[in-house]
N, C-alpha and C positions, 0 to 999 in steps of 0.2 A: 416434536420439532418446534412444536410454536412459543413454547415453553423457553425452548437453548434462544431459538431465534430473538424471544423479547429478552433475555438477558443478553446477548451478543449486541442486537441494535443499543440498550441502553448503556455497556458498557462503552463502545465503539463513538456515542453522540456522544457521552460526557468529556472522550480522550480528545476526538476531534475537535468538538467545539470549544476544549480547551485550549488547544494549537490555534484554534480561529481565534479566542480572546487575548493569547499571550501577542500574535499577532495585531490585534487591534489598539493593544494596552503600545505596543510599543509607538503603531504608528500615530497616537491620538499624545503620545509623552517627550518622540524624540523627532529629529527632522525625515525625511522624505530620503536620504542619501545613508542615512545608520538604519535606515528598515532595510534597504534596499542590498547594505553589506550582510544585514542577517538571514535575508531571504536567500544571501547568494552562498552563504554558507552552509545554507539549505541544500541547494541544489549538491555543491559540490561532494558533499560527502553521503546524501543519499543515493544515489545510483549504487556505490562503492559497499555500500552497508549492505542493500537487497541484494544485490550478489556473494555479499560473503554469507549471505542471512542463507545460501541456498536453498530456502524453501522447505528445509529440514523439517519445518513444523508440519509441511505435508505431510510428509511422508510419515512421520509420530504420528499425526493425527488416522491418517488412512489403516493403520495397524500392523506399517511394516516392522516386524522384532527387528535386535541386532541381541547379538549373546548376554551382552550387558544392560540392554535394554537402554532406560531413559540415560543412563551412564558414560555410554558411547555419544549419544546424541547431542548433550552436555557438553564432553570432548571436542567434539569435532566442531560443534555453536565457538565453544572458546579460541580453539584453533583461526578459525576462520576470521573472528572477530579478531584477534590480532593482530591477524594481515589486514584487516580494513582501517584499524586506525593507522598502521604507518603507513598504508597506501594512500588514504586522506589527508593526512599531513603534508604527504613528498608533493602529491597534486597541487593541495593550496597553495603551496611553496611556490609555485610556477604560475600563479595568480596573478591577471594585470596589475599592476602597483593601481593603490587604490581604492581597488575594488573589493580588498576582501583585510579583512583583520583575523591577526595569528592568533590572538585569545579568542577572538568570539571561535574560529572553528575549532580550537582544541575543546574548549567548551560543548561545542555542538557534538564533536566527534566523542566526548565522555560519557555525554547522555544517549546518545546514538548506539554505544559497546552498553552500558547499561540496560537500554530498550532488545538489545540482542538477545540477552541473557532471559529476560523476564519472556522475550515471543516464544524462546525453547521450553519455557516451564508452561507457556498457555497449550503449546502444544500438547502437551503431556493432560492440559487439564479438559485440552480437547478431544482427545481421545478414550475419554473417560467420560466425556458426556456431559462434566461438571463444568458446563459453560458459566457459571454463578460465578466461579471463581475467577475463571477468567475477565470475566466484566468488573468484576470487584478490583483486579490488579488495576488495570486500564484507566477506572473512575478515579483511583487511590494517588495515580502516577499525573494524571489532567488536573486535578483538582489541586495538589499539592505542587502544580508547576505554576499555575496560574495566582496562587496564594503567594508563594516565591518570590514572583515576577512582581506582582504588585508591591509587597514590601519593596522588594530593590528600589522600583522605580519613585515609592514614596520615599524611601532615604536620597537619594540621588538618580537624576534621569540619564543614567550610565549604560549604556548597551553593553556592555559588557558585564556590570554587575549585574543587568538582568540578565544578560544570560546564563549567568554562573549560575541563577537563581533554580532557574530552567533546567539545568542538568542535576542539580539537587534535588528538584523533584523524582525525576529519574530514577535517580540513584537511592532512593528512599522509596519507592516503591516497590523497587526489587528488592531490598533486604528487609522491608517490615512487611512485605505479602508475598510477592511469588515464591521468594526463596523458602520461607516457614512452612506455605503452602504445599509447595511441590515435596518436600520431608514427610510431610504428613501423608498425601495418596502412595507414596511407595516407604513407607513403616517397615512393610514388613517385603521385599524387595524377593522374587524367585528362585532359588538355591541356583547356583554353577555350575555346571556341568565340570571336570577335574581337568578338562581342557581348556575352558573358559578362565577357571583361576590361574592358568600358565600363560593363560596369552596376555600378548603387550596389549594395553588397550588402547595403542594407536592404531591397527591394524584395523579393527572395526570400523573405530571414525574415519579413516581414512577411506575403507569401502564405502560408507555410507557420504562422503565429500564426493566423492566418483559418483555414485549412483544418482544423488539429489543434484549434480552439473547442470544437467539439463535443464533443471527446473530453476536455476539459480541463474542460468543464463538467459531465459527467456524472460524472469523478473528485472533482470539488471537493464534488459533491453528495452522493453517497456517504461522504468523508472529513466532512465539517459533520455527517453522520447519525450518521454510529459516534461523532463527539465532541460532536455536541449535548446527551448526557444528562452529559457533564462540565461544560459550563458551567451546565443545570440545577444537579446536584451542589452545586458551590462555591458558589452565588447563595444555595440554599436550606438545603442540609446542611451545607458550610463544607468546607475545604481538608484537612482530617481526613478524611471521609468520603469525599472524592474517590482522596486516598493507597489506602483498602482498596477502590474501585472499579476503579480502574488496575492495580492489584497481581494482582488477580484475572482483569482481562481479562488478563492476561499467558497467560494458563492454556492457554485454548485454539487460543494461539500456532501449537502445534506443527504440526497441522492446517492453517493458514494456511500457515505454512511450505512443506509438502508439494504443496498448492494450488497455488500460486504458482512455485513452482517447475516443475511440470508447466505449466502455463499460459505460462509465459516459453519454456522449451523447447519445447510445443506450438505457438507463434503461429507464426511462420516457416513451419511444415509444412502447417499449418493454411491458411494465406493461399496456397499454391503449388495444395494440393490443390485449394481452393473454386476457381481459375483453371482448372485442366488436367484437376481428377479427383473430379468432383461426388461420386461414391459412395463413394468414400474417405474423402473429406471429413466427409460423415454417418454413416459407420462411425466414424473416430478421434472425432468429438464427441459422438458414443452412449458409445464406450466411458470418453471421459474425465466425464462426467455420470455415468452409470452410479457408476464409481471415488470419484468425490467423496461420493456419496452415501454407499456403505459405508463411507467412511473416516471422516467425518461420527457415520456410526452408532455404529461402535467408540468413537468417540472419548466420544460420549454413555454409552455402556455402564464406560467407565473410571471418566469421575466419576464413575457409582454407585455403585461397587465400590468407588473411593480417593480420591475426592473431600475431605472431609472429614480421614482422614489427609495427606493429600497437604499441604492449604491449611496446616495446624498445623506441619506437617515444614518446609517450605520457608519461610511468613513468621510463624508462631509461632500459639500457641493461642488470641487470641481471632480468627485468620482461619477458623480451621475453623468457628466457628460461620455463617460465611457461604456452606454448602456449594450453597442452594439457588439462591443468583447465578449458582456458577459453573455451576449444572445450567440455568438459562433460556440465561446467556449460548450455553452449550455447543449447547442446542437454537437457536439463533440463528445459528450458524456452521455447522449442518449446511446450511440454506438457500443462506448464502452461501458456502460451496464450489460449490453447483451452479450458482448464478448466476455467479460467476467464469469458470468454463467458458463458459457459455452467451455471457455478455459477450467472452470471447475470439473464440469463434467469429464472432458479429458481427462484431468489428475484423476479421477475417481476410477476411469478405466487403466489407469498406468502407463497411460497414452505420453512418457515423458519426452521423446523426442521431436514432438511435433511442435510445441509450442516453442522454442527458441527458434524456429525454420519462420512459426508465422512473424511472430516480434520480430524480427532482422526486416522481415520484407515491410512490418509499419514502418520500422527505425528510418530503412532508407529511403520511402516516400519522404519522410518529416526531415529529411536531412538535406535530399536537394530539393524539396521548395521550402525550408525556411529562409534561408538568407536574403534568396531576390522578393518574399513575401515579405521581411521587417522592414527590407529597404524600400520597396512603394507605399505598402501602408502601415508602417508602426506596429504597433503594438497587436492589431485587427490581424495585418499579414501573421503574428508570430499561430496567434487561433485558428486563422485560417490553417496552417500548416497542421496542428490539431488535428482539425477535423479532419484533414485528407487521409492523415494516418489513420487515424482511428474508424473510416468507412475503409478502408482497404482490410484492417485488422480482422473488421467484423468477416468480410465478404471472406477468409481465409477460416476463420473459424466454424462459419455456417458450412465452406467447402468441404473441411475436413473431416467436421461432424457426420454429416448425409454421407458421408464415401462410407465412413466407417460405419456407420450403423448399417447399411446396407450390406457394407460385407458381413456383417454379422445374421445377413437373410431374416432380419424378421420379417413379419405380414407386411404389404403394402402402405395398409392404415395405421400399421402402428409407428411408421416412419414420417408421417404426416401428423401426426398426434405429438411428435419431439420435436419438431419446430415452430417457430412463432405463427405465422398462419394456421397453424393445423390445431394449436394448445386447445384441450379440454379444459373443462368449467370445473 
């Protein structure tokens, strides 16, 4: 595991902190109101994509077959993505005047159906163990977006030409690695059954768009929450204030990063364990709960410390005066590192109807106090409402967890051993 785990975090920091450069290159080249249209082109079509993305990679990765295997799953990635870019289009269509440019998000939305295509083949590479590969697409897809970008912006400081630059990368990473990739681990692919080459192969994908709902809804719910206080933002404070909200959540990226990484490396282990090795199971999700939360903690303890230098150093000095964002955000991400976890573990048990039950009830804390939050304090209220969700989130997941592992009667101590309090060394 430590092995997928350091290739998944190195993959995962090169992509993200490519997205944090492409972000900084823009706002250090173009004004405060053209970051602010790309941040918002951001929001609008990411909700739209995680939900059509239905979480499919789970399910590949966890080792559920379908007749045609990765072929169905392929299907069903493409289907969905379909509906996601005319569903993102008709949306931005319906954009405040203003606010949002019809090129940058077709742009955004090109590179978006590209990044679809390439998460179904990592799945495949995740389910295989071969997390190298995956880290390898990810590096290949950040590094060449960021290369892109900078050309664009040194011919001309066009948002728009960067961003085309941006989905080029994209789009070059999936056909010069995932796609070669993924040909090569299934070469030699598992014969048919004489049923299976008669069936239509929508039938599958279309089981497997049903089966993964759950899980694609409780992602979209989630993604709509972390961007809900941006489309507040641009409605009320304007395309300006959104640029230094975005900028900032960049911050406590790194953390995510790390998360996410263990978490992708952990599912696989995780889903074998919960089948064959009940107490193992609750030992490795004690200790990775446990983990997130110290890591959470440090992370809060830095911005104290650099917080304020940090913001001035990296996007200039009137960011520093917004040290106290990035301290709620910060406190809002310790939450959801341990919900992350907690969320994994579920998928791992096939627990799929539980988490769009908990995601709705974060969604709508963050929905009714965001509004009267941005309108007393800016930008601070939008985090504030963050956090609220995201401590509601956790308290649902640590609920759900202890029910269920209890109905599953294990010993007393080894139910104390699966939560953060209880985590062994």
């Amino acid at each position: 595991m430590k092995r997928n785990a350091s290739w998944a975090f190195a993959g995962n920091t090169v992509y993200a902190g490519s997205q944090w450069i492409v972000f900084v290159l823009l706002a250090r080249s173009i004004g405060l109101v053209e970051v602010g249209v790309f941040a918002y082109a951001m929001a609008v079509a990411g909700p739209i994509f995680v939900l059509a993305n239905l979480r499919l990679r789970t399910l590949l990765a966890t080792g559920n077959r379908s007749p045609r295997d990765f072929s169905d799953y392929l299907t069903a990635r493409l289907i969905t993505t379909g509906v996601a870019v005319v569903g993102s289009l008709a949306i931005g269509a319906m954009a405040k005047a203003g606010s949002l440019s019809p090129a940058v998000l077709m742009l955004i939305v090109g590179a978006r159906a590209c990044e679809a295509v390439s998460d179904i083949c990592h799945g495949l590479f995740q389910r295989e163990l071969d997390i190298r590969s995956q880290a390898i697409g990810l590096m290949v897809n950040g590094v060449l977006s960021v290369a892109l970008v900078l050309a664009s912006l040194a011919l001309s400081r066009s948002l728009v030409l960067a961003t085309a630059g941006y989905a080029v990368g994209s789009f070059l990473a999936l056909i010069a690695w995932d796609l070669p990739r993924r040909s090569r681990l299934i070469e030699h692919p598992p014969p048919e059954s004489p049923e299976a080459r008669h069936r239509s192969s929508w039938s599958p994908a279309a089981r497997l768009i049903v089966m993964a709902l759950p899980l694609g809804l409780s992602s979209a719910i989630g993604s709509v929450q972390s961007n809900l206080p941006r489309y507040v933002i641009v409605n009320h404070l304007g395309p300006a204030a959104l640029a230094i909200f975005a900028a900032i959540s960049y911050i406590p990226m790194v953390g995510h990063l790390i998360v996410n990484a263990a978490s992708q490396a952990a599912l696989p282990l995780l889903a074998t364990e919960a089948k064959h090795s009940p107490l193992r199971y609750r030992e490795r999700l004690g200790r990775l709960v446990a983990g997130s939360i110290a890591l959470g903690a440090l992370g809060l303890i830095a911005v104290l410390v650099f917080g304020r230098s940090a913001l001035a150093l990296i996007y200039g000095p009137e960011y520093g005066d917004h040290v106290r964002l990035l301290l709620i955000l910060a406190g809002a991400a310790i939450a959801t590192f341990a919900s992350v976890f907690l969320g994994t573990g579920i998928a791992a048990r096939l627990r799929f109807r539980a988490q769009p039950i908990i995601s709705t009830i974060s969604l709508a804390v963050v929905a009714v106090t965001i509004g009267p939050l941005v309108e007393r304090y800016g930008l601070n209220g939008a985090a504030g409402s963050l956090l609220v969700g995201s401590l509601v989130e956790l308290s649902a997941y640590l609920a759900f967890t202890i029910r269920d592992l209890r109905a599953a009667q294990p010993p007393v101590g080894v139910v104390a051993g699966a939560l953060p309090g209880g985590a062994r060394p």
